[in-house]
N, CA, C and O atoms as a GROMACS GRO file, in nm:
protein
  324
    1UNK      N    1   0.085  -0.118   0.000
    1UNK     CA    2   0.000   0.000   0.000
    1UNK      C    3   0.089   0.123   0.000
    1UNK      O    4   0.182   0.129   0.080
    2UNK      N    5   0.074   0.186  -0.055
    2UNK     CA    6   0.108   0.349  -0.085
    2UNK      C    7   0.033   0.402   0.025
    2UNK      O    8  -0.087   0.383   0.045
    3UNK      N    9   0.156   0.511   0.131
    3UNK     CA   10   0.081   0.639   0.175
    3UNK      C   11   0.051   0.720   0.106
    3UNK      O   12   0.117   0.751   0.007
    4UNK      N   13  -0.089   0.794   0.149
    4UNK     CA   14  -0.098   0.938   0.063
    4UNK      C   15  -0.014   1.047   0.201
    4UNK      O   16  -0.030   1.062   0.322
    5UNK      N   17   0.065   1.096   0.111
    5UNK     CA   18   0.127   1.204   0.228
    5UNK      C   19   0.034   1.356   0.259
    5UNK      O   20   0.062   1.448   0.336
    6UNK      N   21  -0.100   1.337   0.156
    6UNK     CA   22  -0.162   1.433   0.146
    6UNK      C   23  -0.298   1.400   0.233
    6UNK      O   24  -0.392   1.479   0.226
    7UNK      N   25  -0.305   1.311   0.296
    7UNK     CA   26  -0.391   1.220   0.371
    7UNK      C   27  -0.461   1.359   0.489
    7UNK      O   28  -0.386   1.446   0.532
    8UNK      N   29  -0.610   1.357   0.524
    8UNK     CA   30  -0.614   1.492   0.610
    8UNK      C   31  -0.605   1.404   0.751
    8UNK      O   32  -0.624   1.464   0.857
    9UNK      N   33  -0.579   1.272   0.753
    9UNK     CA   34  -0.589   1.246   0.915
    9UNK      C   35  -0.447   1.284   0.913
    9UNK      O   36  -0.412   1.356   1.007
   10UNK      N   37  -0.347   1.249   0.816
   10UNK     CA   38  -0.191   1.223   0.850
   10UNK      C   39  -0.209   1.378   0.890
   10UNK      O   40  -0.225   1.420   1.005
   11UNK      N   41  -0.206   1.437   0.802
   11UNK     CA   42  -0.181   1.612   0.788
   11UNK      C   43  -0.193   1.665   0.943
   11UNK      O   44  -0.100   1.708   1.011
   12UNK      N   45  -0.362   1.650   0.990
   12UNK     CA   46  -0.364   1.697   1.107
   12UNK      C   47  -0.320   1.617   1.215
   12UNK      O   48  -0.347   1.661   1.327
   13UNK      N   49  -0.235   1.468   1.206
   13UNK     CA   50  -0.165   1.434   1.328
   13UNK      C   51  -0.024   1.507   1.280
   13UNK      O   52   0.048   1.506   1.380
   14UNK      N   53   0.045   1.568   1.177
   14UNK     CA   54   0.150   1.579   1.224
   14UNK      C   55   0.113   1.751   1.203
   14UNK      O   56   0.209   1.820   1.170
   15UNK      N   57   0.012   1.805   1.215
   15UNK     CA   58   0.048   1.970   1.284
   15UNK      C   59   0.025   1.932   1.463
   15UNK      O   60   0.068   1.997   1.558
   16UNK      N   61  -0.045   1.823   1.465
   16UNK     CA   62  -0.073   1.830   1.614
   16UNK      C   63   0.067   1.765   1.708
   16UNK      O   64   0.114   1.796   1.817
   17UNK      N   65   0.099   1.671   1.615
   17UNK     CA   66   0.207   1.557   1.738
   17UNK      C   67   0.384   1.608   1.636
   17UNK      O   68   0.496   1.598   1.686
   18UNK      N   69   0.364   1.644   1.536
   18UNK     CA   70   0.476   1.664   1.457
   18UNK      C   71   0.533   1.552   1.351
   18UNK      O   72   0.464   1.453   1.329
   19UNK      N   73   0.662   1.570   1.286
   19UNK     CA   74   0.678   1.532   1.199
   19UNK      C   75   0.708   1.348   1.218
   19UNK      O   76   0.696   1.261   1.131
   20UNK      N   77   0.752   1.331   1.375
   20UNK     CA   78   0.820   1.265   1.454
   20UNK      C   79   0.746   1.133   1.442
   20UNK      O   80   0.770   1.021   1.397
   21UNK      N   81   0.608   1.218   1.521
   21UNK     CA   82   0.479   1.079   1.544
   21UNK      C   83   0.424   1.082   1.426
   21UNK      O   84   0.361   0.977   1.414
   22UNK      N   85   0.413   1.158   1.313
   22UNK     CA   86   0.356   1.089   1.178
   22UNK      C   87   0.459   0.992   1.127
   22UNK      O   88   0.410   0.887   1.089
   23UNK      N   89   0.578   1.001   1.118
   23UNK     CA   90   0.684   0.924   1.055
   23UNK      C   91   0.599   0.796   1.115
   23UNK      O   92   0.527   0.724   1.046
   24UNK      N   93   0.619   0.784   1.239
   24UNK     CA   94   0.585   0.611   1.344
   24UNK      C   95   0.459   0.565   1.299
   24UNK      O   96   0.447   0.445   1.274
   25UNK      N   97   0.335   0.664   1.281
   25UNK     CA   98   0.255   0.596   1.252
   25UNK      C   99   0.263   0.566   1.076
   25UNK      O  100   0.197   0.475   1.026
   26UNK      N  101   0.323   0.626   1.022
   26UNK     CA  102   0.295   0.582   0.860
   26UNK      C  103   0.428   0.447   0.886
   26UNK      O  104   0.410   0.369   0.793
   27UNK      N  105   0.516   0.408   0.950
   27UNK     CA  106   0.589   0.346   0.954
   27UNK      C  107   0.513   0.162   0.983
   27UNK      O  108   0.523   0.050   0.933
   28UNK      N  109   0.421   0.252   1.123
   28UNK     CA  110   0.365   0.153   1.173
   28UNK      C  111   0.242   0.098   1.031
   28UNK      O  112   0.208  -0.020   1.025
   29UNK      N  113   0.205   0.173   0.958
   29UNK     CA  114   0.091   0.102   0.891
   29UNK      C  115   0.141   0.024   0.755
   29UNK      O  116   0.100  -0.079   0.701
   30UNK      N  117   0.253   0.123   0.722
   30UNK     CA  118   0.344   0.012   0.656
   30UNK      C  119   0.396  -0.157   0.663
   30UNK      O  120   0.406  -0.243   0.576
   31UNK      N  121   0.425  -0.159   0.815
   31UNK     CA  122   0.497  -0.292   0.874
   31UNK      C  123   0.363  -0.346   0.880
   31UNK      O  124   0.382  -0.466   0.858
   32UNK      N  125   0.229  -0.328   0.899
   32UNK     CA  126   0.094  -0.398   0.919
   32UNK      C  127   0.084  -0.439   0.819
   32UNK      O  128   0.097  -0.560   0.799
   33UNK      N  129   0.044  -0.319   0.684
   33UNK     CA  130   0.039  -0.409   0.568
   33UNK      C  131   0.137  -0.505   0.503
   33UNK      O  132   0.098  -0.575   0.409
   34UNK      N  133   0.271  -0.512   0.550
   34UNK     CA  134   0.362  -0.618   0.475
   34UNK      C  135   0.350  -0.722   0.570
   34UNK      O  136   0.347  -0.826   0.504
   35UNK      N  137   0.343  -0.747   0.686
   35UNK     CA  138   0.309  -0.876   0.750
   35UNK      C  139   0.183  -0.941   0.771
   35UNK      O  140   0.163  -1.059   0.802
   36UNK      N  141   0.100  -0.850   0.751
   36UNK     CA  142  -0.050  -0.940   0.712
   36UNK      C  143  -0.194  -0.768   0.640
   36UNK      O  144  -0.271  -0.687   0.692
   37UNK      N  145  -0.123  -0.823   0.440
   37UNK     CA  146  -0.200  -0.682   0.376
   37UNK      C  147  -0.346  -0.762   0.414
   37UNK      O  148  -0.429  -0.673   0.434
   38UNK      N  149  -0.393  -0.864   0.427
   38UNK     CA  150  -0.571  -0.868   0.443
   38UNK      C  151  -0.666  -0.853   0.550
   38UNK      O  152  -0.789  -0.846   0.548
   39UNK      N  153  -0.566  -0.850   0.666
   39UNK     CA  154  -0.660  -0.766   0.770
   39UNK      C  155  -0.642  -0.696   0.863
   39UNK      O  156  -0.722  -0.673   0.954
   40UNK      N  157  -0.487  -0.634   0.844
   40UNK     CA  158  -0.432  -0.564   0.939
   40UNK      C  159  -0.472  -0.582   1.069
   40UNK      O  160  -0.525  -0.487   1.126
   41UNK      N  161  -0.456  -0.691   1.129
   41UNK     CA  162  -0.451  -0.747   1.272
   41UNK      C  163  -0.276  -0.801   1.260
   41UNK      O  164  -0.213  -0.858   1.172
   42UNK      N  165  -0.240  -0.748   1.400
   42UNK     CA  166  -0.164  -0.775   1.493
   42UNK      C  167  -0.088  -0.942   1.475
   42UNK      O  168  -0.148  -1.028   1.539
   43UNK      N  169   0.000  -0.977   1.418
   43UNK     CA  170   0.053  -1.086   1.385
   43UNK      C  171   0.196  -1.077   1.484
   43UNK      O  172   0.277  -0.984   1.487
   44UNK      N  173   0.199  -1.205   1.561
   44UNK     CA  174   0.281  -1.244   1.656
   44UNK      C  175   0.434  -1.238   1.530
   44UNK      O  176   0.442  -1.233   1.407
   45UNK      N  177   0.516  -1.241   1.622
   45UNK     CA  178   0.652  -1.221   1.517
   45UNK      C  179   0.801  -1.293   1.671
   45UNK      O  180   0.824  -1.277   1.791
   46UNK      N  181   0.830  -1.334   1.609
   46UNK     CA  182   0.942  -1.374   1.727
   46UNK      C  183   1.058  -1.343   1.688
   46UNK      O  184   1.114  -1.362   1.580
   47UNK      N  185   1.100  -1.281   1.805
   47UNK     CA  186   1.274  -1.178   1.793
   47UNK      C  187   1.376  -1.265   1.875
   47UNK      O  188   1.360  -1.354   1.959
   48UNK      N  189   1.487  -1.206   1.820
   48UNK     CA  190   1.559  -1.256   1.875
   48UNK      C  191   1.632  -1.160   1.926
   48UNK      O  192   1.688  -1.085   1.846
   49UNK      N  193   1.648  -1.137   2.072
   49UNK     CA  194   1.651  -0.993   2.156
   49UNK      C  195   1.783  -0.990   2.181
   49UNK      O  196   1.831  -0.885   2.223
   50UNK      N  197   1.872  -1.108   2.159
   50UNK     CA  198   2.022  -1.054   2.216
   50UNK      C  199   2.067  -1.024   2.101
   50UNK      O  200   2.164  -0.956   2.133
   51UNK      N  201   2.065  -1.025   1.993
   51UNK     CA  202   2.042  -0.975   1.846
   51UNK      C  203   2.010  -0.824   1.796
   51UNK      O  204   2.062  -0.756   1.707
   52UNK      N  205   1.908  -0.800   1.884
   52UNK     CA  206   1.794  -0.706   1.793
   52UNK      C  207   1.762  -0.694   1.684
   52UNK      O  208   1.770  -0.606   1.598
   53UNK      N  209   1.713  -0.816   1.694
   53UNK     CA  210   1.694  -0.847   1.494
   53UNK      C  211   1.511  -0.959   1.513
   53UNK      O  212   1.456  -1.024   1.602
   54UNK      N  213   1.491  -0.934   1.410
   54UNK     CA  214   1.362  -1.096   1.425
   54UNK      C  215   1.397  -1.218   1.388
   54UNK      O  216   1.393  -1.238   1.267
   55UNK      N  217   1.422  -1.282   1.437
   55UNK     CA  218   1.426  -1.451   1.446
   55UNK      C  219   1.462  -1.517   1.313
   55UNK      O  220   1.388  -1.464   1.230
   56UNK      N  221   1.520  -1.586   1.267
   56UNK     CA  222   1.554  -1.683   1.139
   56UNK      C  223   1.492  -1.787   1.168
   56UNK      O  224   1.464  -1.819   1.284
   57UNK      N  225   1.454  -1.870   1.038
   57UNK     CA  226   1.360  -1.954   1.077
   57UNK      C  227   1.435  -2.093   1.120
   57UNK      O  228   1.379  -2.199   1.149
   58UNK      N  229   1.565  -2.067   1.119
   58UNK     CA  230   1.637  -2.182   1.194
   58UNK      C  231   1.584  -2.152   1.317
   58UNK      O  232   1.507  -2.240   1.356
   59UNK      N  233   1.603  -2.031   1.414
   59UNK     CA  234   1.584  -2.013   1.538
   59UNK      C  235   1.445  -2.018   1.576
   59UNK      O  236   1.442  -2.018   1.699
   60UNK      N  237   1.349  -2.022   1.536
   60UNK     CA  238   1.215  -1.996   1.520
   60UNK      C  239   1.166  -2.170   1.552
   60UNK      O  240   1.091  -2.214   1.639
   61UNK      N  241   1.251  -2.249   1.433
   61UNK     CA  242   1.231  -2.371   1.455
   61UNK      C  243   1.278  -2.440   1.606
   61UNK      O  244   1.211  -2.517   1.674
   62UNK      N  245   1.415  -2.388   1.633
   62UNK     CA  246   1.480  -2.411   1.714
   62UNK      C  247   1.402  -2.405   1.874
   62UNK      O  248   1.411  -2.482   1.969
   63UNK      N  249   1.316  -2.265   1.854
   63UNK     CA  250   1.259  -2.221   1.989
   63UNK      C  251   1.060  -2.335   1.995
   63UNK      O  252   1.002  -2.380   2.094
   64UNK      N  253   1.033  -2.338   1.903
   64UNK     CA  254   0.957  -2.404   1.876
   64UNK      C  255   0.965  -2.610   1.911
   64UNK      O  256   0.872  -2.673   1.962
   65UNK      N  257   1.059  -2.654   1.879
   65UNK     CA  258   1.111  -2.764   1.931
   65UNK      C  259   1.144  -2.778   2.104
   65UNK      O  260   1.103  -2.876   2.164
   66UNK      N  261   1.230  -2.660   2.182
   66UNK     CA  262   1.205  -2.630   2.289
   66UNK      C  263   1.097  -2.636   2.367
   66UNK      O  264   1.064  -2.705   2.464
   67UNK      N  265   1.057  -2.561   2.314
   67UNK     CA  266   0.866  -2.570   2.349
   67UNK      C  267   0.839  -2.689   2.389
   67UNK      O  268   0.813  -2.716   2.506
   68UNK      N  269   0.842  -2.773   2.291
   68UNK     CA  270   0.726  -2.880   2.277
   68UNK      C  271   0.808  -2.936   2.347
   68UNK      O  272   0.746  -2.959   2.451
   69UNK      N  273   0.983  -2.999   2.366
   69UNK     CA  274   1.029  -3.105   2.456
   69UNK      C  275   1.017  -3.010   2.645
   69UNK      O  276   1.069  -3.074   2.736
   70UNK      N  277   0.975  -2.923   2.668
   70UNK     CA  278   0.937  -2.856   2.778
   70UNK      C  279   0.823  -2.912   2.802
   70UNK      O  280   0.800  -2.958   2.914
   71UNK      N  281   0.697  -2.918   2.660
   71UNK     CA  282   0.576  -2.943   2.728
   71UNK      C  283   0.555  -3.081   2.763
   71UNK      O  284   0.487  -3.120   2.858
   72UNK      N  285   0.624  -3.158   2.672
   72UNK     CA  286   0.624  -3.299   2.709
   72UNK      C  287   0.692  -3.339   2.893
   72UNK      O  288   0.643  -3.417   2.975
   73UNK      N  289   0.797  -3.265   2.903
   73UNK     CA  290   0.854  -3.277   3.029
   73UNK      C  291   0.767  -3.287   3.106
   73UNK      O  292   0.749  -3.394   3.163
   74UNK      N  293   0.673  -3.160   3.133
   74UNK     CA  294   0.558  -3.119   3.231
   74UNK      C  295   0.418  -3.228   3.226
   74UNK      O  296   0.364  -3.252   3.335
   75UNK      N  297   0.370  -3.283   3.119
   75UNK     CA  298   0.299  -3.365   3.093
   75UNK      C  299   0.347  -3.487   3.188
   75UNK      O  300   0.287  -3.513   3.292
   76UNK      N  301   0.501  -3.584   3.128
   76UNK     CA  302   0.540  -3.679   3.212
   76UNK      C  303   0.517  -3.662   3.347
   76UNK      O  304   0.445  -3.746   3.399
   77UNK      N  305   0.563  -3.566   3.422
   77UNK     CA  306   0.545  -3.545   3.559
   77UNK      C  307   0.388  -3.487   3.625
   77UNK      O  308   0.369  -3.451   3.741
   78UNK      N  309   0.308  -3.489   3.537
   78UNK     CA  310   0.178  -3.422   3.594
   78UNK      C  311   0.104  -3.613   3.545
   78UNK      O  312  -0.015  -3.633   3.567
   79UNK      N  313   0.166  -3.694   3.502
   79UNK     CA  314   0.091  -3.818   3.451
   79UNK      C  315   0.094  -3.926   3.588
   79UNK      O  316   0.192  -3.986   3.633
   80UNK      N  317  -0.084  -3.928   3.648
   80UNK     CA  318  -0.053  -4.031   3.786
   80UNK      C  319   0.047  -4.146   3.738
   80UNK      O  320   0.095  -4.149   3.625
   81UNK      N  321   0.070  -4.235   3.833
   81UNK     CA  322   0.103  -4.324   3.822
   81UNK      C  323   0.024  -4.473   3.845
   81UNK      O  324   0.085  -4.578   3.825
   0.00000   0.00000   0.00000
């Protein structure tokens, strides 16, 4: 999607908040439409924080496998005997 930079909501958030908070929000509607353009809802994304970067899908896989041998752990020990 193309911003219109001539947009009257953009216009009057950046006489009101400045050039600063329009940048973030046209930034922000940008990153919405490239990670999900059909319904701009909120899509989980996993980072990798000692990085500051988002996740490779080696690591993604990696943290995902974790998971599941964690949940299995907790299962064994919650199973009467």
């Amino acid at each position: 999607e193309i911003v219109d930079e001539e947009d009257s909501h953009l216009k009057e958030l950046k006489s009101q908040w400045g050039e600063e908070a329009c940048k973030a929000v046209v930034t922000a509607l940008l990153e919405l439409n490239e990670y999900n353009p059909s319904g701009r809802y909120v899509v989980s994304e996993l980072w990798n924080f000692k990085e500051h970067r988002k996740a490779t899908l080696k690591e993604v896989v990696n943290c995902l496998i974790h998971q599941l041998k964690a949940m299995k752990s907790l299962k064994r020990r919650e199973r009467p005997n």
